[in-house]
C-alpha positions as CSV (number, residue, x, y, z in Angstrom):
1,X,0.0,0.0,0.0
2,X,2.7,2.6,0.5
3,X,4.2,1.5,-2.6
4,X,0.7,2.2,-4.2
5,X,0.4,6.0,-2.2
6,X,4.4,6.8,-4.1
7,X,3.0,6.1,-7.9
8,X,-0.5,7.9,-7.2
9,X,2.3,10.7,-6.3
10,X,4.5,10.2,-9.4
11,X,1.6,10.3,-11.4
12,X,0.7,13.6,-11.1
13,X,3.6,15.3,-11.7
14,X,2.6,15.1,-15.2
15,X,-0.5,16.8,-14.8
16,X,0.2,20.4,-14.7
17,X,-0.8,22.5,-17.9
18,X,-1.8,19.3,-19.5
19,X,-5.5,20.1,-19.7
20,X,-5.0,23.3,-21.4
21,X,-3.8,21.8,-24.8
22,X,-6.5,20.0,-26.3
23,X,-8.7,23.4,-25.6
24,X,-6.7,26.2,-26.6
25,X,-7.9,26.5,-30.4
26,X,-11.7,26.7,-28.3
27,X,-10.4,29.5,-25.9
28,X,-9.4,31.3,-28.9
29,X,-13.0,31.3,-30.0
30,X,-14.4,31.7,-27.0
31,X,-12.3,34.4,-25.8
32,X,-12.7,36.5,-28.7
33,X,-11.4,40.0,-27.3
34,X,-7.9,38.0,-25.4
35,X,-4.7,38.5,-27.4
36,X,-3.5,34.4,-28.0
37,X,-0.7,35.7,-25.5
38,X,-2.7,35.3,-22.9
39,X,-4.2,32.0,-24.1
40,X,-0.8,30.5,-24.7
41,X,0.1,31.7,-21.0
42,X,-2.0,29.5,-19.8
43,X,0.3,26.6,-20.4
44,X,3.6,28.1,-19.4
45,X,2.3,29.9,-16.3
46,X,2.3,26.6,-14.1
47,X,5.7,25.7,-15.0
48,X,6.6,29.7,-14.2
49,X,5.4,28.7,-10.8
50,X,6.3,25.3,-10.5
51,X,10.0,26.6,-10.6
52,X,10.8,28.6,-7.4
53,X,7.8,25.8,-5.6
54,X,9.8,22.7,-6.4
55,X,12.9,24.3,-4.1
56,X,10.6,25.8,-1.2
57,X,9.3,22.3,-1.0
58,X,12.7,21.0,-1.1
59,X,14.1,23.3,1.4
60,X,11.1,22.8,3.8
61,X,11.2,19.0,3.6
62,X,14.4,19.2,5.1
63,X,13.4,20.2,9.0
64,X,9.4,20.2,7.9
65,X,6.7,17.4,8.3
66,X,6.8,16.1,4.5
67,X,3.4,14.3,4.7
68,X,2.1,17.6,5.7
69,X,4.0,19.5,2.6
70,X,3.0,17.0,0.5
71,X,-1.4,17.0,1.8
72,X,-1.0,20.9,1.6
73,X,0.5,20.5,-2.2
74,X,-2.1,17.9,-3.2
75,X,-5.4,20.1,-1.4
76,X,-4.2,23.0,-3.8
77,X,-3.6,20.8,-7.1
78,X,-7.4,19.3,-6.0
79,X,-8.8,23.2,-5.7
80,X,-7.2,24.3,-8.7
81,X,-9.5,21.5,-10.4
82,X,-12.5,22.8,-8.7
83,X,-12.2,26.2,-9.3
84,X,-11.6,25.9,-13.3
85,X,-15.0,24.6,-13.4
86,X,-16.3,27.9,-12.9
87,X,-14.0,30.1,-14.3
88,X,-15.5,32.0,-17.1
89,X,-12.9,34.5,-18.0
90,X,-9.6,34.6,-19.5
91,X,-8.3,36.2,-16.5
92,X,-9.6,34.1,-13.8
93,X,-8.3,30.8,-15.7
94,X,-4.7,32.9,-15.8
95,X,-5.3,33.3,-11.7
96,X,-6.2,29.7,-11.1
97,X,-3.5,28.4,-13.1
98,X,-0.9,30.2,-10.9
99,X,-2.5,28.3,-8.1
100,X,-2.0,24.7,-9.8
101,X,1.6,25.9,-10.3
102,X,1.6,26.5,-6.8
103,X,0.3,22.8,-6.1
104,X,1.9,21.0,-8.3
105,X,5.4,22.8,-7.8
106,X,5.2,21.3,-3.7
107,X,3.9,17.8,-4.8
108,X,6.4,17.8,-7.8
109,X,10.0,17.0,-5.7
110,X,8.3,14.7,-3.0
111,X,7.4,12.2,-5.6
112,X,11.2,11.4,-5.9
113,X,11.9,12.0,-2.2
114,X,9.3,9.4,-1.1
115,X,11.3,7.1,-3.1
116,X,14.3,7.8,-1.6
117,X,13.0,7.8,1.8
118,X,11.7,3.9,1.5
119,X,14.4,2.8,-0.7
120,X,18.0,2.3,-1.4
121,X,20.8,0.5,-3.4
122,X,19.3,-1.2,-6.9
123,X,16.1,-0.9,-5.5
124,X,15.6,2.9,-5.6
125,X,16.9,2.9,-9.2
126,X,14.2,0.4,-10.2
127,X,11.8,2.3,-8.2
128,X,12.8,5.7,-9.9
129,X,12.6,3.9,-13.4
130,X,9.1,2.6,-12.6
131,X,7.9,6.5,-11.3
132,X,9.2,7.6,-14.6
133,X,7.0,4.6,-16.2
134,X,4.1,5.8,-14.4
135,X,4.8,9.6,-15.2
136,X,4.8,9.3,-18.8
137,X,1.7,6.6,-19.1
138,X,-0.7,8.5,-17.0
139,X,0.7,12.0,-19.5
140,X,-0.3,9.1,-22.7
141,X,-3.5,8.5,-21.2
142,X,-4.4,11.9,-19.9
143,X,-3.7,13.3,-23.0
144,X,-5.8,11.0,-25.2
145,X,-8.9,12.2,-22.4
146,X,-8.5,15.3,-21.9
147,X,-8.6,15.7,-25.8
148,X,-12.0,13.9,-25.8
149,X,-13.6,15.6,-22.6
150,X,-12.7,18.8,-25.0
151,X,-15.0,17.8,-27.3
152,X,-17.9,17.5,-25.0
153,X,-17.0,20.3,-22.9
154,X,-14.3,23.1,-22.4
155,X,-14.4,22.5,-18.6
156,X,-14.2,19.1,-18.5
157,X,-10.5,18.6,-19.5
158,X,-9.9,19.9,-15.5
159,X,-11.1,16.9,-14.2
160,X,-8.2,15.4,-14.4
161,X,-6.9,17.7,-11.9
162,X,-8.8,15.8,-9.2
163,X,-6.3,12.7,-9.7
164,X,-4.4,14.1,-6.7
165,X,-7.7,12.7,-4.6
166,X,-6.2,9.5,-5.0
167,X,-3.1,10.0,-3.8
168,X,-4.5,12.0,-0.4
169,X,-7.0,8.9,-0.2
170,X,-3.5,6.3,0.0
171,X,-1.7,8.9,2.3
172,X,-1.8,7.4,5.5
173,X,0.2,4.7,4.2
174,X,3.0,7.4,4.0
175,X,3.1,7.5,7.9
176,X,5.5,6.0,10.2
177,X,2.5,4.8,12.3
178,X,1.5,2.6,9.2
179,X,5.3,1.4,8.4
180,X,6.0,0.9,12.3
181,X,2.7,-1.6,12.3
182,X,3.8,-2.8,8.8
183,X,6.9,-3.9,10.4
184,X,5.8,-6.0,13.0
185,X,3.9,-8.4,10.8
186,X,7.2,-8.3,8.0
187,X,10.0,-7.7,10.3
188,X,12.6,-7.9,7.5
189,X,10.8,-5.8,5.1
190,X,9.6,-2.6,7.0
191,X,12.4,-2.3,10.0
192,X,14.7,-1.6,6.6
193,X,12.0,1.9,5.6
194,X,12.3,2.5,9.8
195,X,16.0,2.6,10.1
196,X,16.1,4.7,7.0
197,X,13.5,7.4,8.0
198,X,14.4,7.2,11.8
199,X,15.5,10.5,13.1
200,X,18.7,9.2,15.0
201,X,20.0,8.0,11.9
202,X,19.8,10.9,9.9
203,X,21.2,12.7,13.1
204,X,24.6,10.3,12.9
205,X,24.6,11.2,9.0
206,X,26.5,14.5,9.0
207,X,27.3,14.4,4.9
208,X,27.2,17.6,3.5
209,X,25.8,18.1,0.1
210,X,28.6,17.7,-2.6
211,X,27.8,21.1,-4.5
212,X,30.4,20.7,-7.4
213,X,28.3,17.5,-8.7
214,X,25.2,18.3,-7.6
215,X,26.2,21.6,-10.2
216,X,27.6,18.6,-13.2
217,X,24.3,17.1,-12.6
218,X,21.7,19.7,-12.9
219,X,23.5,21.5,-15.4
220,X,23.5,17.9,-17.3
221,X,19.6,17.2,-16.8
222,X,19.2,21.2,-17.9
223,X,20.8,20.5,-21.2
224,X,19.6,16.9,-21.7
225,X,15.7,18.1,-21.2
226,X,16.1,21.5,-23.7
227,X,17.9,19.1,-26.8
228,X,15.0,16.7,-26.1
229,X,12.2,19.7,-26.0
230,X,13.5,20.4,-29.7
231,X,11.1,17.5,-30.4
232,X,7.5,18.2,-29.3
233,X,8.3,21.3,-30.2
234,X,8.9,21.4,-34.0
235,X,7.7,17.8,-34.9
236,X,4.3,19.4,-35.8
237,X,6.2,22.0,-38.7
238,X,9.1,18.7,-39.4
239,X,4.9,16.8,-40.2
240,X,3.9,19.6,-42.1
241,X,6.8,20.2,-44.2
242,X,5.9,16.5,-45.8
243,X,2.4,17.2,-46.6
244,X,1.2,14.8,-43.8
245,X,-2.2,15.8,-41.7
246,X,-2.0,16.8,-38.4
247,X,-2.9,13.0,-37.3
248,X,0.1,11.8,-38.4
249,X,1.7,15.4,-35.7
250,X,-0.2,13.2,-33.0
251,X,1.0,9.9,-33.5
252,X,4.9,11.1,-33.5
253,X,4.4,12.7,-30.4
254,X,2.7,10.2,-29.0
255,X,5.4,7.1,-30.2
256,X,8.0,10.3,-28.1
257,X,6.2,9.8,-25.1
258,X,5.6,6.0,-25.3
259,X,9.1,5.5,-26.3
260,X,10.2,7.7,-23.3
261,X,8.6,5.7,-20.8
262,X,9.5,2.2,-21.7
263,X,12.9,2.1,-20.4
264,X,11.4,2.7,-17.2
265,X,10.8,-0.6,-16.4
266,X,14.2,-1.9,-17.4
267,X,16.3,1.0,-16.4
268,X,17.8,-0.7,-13.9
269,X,19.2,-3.7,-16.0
270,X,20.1,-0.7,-18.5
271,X,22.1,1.1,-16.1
272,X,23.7,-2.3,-14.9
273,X,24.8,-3.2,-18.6
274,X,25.9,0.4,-19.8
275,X,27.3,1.0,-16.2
276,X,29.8,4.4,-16.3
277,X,29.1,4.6,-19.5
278,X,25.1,5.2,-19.2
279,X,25.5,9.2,-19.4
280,X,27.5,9.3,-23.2
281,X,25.7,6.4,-24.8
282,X,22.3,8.3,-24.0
283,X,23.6,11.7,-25.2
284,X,24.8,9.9,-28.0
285,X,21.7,8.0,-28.9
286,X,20.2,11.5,-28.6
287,X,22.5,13.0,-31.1
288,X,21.8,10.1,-33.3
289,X,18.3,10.3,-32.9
290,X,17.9,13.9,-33.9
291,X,20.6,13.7,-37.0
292,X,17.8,10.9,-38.7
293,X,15.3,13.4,-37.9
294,X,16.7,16.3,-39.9
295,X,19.0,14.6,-42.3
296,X,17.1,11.8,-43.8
297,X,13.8,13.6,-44.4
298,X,11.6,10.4,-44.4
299,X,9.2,10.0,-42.3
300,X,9.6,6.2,-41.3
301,X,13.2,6.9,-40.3
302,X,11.7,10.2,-38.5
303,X,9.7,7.9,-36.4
304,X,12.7,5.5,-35.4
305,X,14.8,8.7,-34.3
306,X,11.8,10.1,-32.3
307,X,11.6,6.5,-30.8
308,X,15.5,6.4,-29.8
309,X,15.4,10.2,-28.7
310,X,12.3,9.4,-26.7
311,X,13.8,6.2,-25.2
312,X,17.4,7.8,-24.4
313,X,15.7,10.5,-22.3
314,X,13.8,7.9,-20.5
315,X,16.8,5.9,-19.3
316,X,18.6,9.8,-18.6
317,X,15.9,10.9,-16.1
318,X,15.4,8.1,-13.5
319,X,19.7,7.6,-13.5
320,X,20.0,11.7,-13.1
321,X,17.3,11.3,-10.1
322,X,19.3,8.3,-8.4
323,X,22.8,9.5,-8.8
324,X,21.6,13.1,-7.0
325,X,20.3,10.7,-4.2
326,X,23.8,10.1,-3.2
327,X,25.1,13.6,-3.1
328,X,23.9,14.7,0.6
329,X,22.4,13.0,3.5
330,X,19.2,11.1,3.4
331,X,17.5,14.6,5.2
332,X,19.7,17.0,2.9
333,X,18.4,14.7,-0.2
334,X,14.8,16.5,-0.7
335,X,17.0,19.7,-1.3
336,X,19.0,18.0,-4.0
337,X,16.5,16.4,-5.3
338,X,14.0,19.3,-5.7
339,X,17.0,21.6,-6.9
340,X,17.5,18.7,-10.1
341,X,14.3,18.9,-10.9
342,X,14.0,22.5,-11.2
343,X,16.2,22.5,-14.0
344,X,13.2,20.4,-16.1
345,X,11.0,22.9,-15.5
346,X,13.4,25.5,-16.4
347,X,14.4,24.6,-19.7
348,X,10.7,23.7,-20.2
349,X,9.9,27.7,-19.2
350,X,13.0,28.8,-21.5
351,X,13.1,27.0,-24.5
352,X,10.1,28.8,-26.2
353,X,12.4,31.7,-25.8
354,X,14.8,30.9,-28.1
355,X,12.4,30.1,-31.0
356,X,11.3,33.8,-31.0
C-alpha cells in the first residue's frame, strides 16, 4: 500500500498545464477580445510557478513534516480543479493556473523523495525507473482524455486535476504509524523503511551536500531536457513540411512519449549493462536520434529517431534522479532532489524563448 500511495504521487507530476492543450484552439474562439498571449500563457504559467515551488518544497522538507508539505501541495492541485470549473474568464483561468503551479510545484520533488526515503541500493533505481514509467503513461493516457472531454465540454478537461484525490486517499500509508505496524507483521521488510526514516540516523549522518556534482548534474539534466524539447516542439512543422495531416503530428508525439517511458521498467538492467558509461551512450543516442530526424527527411526513419530520442531520455531521467540521491544526507536529499528537478522545468519555461 505505501508503494501504491508513491505512484499515485508520481503520477501527477505530469499533470500540470496538460489540460490546457486539447482546448486552446476553443479559448481562442471563445475568448474573442484575449490577445493568444494570454491563451498560450495558460500553459507556461504553471511551469513559471512550478520553478521557485519545487525548491521551497525541497528546502522545507528538510526540517518540515513532509506528509504535511506533501497533503498541503495535493489540497491545492485538488482546488485548482474545482475552481476551473467555474472560471469563465480569460483572467480568472490565468489566476487559477498560478495556483495549480503553486500545487503541483510542492507535490512535484516529493514524488522522488518518497522514493528515496523507502528505498536504497538497486532498488531505488528500479523504483525511480518505474515513477518515470508511471509519469509518462498517466501523461499518454491523460492526454488522449482530456482531448476527448474537450469535445464535450471546455471544462471538462480539469477533471483530471482531481487525480491528486487518489493519492490523499492512500496517504496514510505514507506515515510512520503505518510502516511501524507494517513492520511487526514483515520484520525484514519494514524495519529496513524504519531505520532509513528514523530521526537518530539521519542525526549520525553529518554528509554535507557535494555542490560541485550536484552543479555537473543539474546542469546535465538542464541541457539533456532542452535538446530533447527540440522534439514536441517542431515535430508538428518537421509533419507539415511532408504534406502529412495533423494525425500523423499526434501519432509522432505520441510514439515520443511511449518510447520515453518504456525504459522505465528496465532501467535498472540498462544502467547495470551500460554501467559508467550510461551518461555518453544516451547523449549519443540522442544526437543520433535527432541527425535521422533532420538529415534523412523520411518519415519512417523520423519515427525511429523520435523513438530512440524518446527512449534515451527515458533511461537519462530516473539515473539523473538516483545519482543526485547520493550527493547529501538522506535529510539533505529532498533539497538536492528538488534543486535537479527544477532544472526540467526551467528549460521547459525557457526553450520557447529561443524560438522567438
Amino acid at each position: 500500500m505505501t508503494l501504491l500511495a508513491i505512484w499515485s504521487v508520481s503520477a501527477i507530476t505530469s499533470l500540470p498545464g496538460l489540460a490546457v492543450s486539447p482546448i486552446i484552439g476553443q479559448l481562442d474562439t471563445i475568448f474573442t477580445s484575449v490577445s493568444k498571449t494570454e491563451i498560450q500563457m495558460l500553459t507556461s504559467l504553471p511551469s513559471m510557478l512550478i520553478i521557485p515551488f519545487v525548491l521551497l518544497s525541497g528546502k522545507l522538507a528538510v526540517s518540515g513534516n513532509k506528509l504535511l508539505i506533501l497533503i498541503t501541495g495535493l489540497m491545492i492541485f485538488m482546488v485548482s480543479s474545482v475552481l476551473y470549473f467555474f472560471a469563465e474568464s480569460i483572467h480568472a483561468l490565468l489566476y487559477i493556473s498560478l495556483l495549480l503551479g503553486v500545487g503541483a510545484g510542492i507535490v512535484i520533488p516529493l514524488s522522488t523523495s518518497l522514493i528515496n526515503d523507502f528505498f536504497a541500493g538497486k532498488y531505488r533505481i528500479r523504483q525511480f525507473g518505474i515513477s518515470s514509467f508511471i509519469t509518462n503513461l498517466t501523461l499518454v493516457l491523460a492526454t488522449a482524455l482530456t482531448g476527448w472531454l474537450a469535445g464535450i465540454n471546455w471544462h471538462y478537461p480539469f477533471i483530471i486535476y482531481l487525480l491528486p484525490g487518489v493519492a490523499i486517499a492512500l496517504s496514510y500509508f505514507l506515515t510512520r504509524r503505518y510502516v511501524q505496524k507494517f513492520a511487526k507483521s514483515s520484520p525484514g521488510v519494514g524495519k529496513k523503511a524504519i531505520d532509513h526514516l528514523s530521526e537518530e540516523s539521519i542525526k549520525h549522518d553529518p554528509k554535507p551536500i557535494q555542490k560541485k556534482p550536484l552543479a555537473c548534474v543539474m546542469l546535465l539534466y538542464f541541457l539533456a531536457t532542452t535538446i530533447v524539447l527540440i522534439i514536441p516542439f517542431n515535430v508538428p512543422f518537421l509533419i507539415q513540411g511532408y504534406h502529412l495531416s495533423s494525425v500523423w503530428a499526434g501519432w509522432m508525439l505520441s510514439l515520443f512519449f511511449l518510447a520515453m517511458m518504456l525504459p522505465g521498467l528496465v532501467v535498472k538492467e540498462l544502467v547495470d549493462h551500460l554501467s559508467n558509461y550510461t551518461t555518453a551512450i544516451c547523449f549519443g543516442s540522442i544526437a543520433l536520434g535527432l541527425i535521422m530526424i533532420t538529415a534523412t527527411r523520411h518519415p519512417a526513419l523520423t519515427a525511429l529517431g523520435i523513438f530512440i530520442v524518446g527512449f534515451s531520455y527515458g533511461v537519462i531521467q530516473p539515473f539523473i534522479y538516483d545519482k543526485t540521491s547520493s550527493f547529501s544526507n538522506v535529510r539533505q536529499a529532498n533539497l538536492t532532489l528538488a534543486m535537479v528537478m527544477s532544472m526540467n522545468y526551467t528549460a521547459i519555461v525557457l526553450f520557447p524563448l529561443r524560438l522567438l
